[in-house]
C-alpha positions as CSV (number, residue, x, y, z in Angstrom):
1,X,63.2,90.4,-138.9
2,X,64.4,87.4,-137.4
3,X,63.0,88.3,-134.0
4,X,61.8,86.0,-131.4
5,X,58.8,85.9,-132.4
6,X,59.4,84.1,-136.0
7,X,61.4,81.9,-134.4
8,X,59.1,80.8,-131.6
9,X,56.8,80.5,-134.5
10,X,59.2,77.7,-136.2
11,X,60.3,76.2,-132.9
12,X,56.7,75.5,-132.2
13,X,54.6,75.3,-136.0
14,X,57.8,74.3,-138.4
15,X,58.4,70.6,-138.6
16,X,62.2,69.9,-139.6
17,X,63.3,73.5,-140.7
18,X,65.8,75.9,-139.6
19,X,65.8,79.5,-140.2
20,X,69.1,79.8,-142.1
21,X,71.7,82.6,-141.3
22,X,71.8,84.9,-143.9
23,X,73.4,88.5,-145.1
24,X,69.8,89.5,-146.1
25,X,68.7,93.0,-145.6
26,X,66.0,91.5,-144.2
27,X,63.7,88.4,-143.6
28,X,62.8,86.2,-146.7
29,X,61.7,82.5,-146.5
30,X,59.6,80.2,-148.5
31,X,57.3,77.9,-147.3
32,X,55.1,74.6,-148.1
33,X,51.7,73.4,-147.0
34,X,53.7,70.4,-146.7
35,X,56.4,71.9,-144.0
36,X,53.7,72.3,-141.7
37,X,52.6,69.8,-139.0
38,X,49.1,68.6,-139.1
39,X,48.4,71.7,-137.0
40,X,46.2,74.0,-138.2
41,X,47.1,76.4,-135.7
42,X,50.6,77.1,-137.6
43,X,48.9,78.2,-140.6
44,X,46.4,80.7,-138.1
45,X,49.7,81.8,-136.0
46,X,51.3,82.3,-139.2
47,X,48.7,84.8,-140.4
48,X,49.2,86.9,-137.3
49,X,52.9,87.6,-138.1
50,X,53.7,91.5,-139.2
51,X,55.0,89.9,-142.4
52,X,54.3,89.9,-146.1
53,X,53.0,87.3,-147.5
54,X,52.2,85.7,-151.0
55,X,50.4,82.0,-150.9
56,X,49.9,80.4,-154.2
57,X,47.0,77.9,-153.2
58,X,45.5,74.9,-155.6
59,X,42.3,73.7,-153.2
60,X,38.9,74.7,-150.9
61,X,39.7,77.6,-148.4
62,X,38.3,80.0,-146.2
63,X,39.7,83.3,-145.0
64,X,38.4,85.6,-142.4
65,X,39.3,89.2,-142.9
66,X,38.2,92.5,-141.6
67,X,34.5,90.8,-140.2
68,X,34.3,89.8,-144.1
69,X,34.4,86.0,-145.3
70,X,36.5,84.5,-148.3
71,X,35.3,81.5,-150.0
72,X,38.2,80.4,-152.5
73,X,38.2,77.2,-154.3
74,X,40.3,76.3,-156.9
75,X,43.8,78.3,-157.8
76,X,44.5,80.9,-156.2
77,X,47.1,83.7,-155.4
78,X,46.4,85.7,-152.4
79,X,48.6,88.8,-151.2
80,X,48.2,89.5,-147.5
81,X,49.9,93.1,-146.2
82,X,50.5,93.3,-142.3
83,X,47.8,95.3,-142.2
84,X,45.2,92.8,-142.3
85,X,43.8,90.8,-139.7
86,X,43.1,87.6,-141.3
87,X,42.5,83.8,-140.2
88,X,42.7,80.7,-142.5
89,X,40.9,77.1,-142.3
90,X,40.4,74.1,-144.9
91,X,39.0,70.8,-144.9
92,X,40.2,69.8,-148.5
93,X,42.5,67.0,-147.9
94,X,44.2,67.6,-151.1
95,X,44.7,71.1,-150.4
96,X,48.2,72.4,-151.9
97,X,49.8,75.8,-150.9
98,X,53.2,77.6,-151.2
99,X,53.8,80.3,-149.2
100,X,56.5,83.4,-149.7
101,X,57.2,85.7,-146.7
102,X,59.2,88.7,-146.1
103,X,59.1,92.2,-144.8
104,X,59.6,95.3,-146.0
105,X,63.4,95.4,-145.8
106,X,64.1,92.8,-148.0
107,X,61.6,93.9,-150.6
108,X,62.5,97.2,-151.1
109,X,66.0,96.2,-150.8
110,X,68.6,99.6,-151.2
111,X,65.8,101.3,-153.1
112,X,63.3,103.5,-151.5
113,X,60.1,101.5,-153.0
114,X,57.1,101.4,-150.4
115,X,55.6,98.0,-150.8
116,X,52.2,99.7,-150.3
117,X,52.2,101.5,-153.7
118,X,52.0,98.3,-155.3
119,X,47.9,97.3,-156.0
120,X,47.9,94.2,-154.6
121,X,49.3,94.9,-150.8
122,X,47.8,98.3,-151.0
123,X,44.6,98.7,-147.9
124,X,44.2,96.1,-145.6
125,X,42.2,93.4,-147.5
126,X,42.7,90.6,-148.5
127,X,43.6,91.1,-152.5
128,X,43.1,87.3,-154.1
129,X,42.8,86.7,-158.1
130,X,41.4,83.7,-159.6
131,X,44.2,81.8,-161.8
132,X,43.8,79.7,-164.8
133,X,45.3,76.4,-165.4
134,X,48.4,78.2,-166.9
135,X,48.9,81.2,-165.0
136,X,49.0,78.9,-161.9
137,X,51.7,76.9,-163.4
138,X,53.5,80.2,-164.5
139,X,53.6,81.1,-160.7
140,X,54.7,77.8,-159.7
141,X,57.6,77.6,-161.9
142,X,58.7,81.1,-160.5
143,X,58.0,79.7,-156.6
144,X,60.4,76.9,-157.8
145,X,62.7,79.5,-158.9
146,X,62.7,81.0,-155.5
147,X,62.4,77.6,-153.8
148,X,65.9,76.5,-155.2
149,X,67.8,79.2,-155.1
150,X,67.0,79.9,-151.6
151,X,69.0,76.8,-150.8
152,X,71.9,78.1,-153.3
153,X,75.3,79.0,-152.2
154,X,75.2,82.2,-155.0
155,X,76.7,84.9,-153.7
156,X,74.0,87.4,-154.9
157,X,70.9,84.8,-154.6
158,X,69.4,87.8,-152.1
159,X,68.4,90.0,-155.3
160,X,67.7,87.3,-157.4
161,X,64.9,86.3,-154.6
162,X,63.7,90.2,-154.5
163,X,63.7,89.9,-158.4
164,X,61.4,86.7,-158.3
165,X,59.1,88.1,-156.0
166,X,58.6,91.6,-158.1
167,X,58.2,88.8,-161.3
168,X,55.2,87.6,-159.0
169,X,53.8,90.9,-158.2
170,X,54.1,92.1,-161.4
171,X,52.7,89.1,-163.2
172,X,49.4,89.0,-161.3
173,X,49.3,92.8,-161.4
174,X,49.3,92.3,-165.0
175,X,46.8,90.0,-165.2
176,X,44.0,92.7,-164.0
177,X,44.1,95.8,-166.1
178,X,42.1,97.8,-163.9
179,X,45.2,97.9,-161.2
180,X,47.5,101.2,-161.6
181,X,50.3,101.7,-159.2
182,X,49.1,104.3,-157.4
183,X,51.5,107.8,-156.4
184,X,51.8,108.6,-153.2
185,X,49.6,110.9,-151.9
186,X,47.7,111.3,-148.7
187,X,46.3,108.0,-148.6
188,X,49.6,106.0,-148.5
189,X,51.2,108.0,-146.1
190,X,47.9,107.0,-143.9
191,X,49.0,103.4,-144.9
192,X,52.0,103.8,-144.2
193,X,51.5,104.8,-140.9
194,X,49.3,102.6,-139.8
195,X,51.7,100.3,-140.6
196,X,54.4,101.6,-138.3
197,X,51.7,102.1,-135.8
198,X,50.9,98.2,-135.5
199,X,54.2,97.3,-135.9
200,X,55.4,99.4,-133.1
201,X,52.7,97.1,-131.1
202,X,54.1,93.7,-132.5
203,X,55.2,91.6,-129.1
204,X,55.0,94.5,-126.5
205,X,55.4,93.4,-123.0
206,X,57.0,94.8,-119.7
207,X,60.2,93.5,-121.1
208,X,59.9,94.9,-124.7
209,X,57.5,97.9,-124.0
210,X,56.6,100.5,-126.5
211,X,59.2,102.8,-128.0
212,X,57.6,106.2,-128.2
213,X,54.0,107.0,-128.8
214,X,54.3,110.4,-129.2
215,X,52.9,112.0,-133.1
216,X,56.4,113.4,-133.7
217,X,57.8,110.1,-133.3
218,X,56.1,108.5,-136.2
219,X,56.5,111.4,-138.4
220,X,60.2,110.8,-137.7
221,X,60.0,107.2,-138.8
222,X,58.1,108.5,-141.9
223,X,60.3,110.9,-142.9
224,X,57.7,113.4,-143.1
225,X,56.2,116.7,-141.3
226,X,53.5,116.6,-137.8
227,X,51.4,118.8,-139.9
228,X,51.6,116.5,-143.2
229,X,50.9,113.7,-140.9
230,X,47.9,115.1,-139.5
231,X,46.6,116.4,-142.5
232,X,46.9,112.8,-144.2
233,X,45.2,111.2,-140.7
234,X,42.2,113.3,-140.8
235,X,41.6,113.0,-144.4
236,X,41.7,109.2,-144.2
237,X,39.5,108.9,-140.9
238,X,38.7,112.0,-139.6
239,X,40.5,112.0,-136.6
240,X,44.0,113.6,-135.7
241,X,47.7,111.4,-136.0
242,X,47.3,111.7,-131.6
243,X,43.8,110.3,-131.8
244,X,44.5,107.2,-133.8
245,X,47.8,106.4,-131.7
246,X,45.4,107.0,-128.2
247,X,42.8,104.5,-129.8
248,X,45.3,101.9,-130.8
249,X,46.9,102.4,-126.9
250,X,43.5,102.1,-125.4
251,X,42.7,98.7,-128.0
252,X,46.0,97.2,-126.5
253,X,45.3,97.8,-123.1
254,X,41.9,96.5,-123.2
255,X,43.8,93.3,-124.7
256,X,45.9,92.8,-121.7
257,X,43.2,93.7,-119.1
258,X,41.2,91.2,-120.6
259,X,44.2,88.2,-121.6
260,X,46.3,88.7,-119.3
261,X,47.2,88.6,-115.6
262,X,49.6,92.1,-115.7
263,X,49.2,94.4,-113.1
264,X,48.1,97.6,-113.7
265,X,51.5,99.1,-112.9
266,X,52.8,96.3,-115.6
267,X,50.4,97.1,-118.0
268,X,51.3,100.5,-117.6
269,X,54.9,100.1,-118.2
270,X,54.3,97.9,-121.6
271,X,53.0,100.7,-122.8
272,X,55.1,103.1,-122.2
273,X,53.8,105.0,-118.9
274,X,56.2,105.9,-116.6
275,X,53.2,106.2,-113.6
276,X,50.7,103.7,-113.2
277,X,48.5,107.1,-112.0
278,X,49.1,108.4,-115.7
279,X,47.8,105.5,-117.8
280,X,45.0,105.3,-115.2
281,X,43.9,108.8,-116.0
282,X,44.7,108.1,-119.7
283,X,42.2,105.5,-119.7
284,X,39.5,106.9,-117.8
285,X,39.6,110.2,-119.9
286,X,39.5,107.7,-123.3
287,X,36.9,105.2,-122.3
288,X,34.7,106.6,-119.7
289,X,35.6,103.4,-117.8
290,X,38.6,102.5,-115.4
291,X,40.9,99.5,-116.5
292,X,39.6,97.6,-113.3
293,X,35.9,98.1,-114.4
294,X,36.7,96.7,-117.8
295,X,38.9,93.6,-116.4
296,X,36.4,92.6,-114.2
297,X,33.1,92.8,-117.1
């Protein structure tokens, strides 16, 4: 997942770090409060990325998730799936934090885990847990684990990384006896979908436009049937696989009709209409409204 996007992210957020070039299934990097520039914005941007991420923090915060309002104060580990829409502030000069993230790849590794089983990155909440004095220093000595051998020349240091981070998981999974790793059923297919369904939305433009938004397309990249699909869709929310892809469509369109200065044709092209006329009729039957008529509001 080293895309454009994370690097533009470091270019413009990271003081004095490089990504490193790496054999790693996928992306993995470890971060400090301290790495950051006295930019709060980084912190904000970084919450936006279609990443994993784990942030051991010691200090006042607030998170904004899903219209709901976090208060943490204290320490603090927080698991945040990309799923959720969250946003991040502090006034606590002493404010501490360590940050891990990673995608999916390079947790799951060769195996065929789904990160979404797991309790603590399953829905799209934010899933925080209160530490004591010792569990937080149990977590930092395993982000100091992760910290140094990320900068080791062992051959192998990828699973010894993967390995750390399932010790984290599992430690403040562990901590809570009411979590059970769930089996997959309906409800994580959903999730998993979703999933795919905002990630195929990550950076589209009329350069990178979107890959396919037909049902069969994500059943494909599920590795499952239409119907199954379907059936898991309207169990979850009612509506069909088609219906939740033609809402997320319409949510991005209104997105660069109201952000942007695209054309209509343009527009149409990021997301994946070969004729203007067709997204045009797309919208109208799906909103009621024409694009123009929403632009100009």
């Amino acid at each position: 997942m080293q895309n454009q996007s994370i690097h533009t992210f470091y270019n413009n957020y990271i003081a004095n770090k490089e990504i490193e070039t790496n054999s790693f299934l996928g992306y993995f990097d470890m971060l400090l409060w301290k790495d950051f520039k006295n930019d709060l914005s980084a912190c904000k941007t970084l919450q936006r990325k279609h990443v994993y991420k784990i942030a051991l923090i010691n200090g006042q915060a607030t998170y904004h998730s899903n219209d709901q309002i976090y208060h943490v104060s204290g320490k603090n580990i927080i698991f945040i799936n990309p799923l959720t829409r969250c946003s991040f502030s502090t006034e606590d000069l002493n404010f501490d934090a360590r940050y891990c993230i990673f995608n999916e790849d390079f947790l799951r590794g060769t195996d065929k885990v789904s990160i979404s089983d797991y309790p603590v990155f399953s829905g799209e909440d934010l899933f925080i847990r209160s530490l004591q004095n010792n569990e937080y220093d149990d977590l930092v000595q395993l982000y100091e684990l992760i910290h140094i051998e990320s900068k080791s020349t062992y051959l192998f240091k990828e699973q010894v990384i993967r390995n750390k981070l399932f010790d984290i998981i599992h430690y403040t999974q562990k901590l809570d006896p009411s979590l059970t790793i769930k089996s997959l059923h309906s409800k994580d297919l959903y999730d998993h979908f979703m999933g795919i369904l905002e990630f195929e939305f990550t950076d589209i433009n009329i350069s990178n436009p979107l890959n396919d938004k037909s049902p069969s397309y994500f059943a494909d990249r599920l590795n499952t049937s239409l119907s199954r699909l379907t059936r898991a869709s309207k169990a979850a929310t009612g509506k069909t696989t088609q219906d939740l892809i033609h809402e997320r469509i319409v949510t991005e369109a209104n997105i660069m009709l109201r952000h942007s200065a695209y054309t209509m044709k343009e527009i149409a092209w990021s997301l994946g209409f070969q004729e203007v006329s067709h997204f045009l009729n797309f919208y109208k039957r799906k909103t009621g409204n024409t694009p123009l008529s929403f632009r100009n509001k």
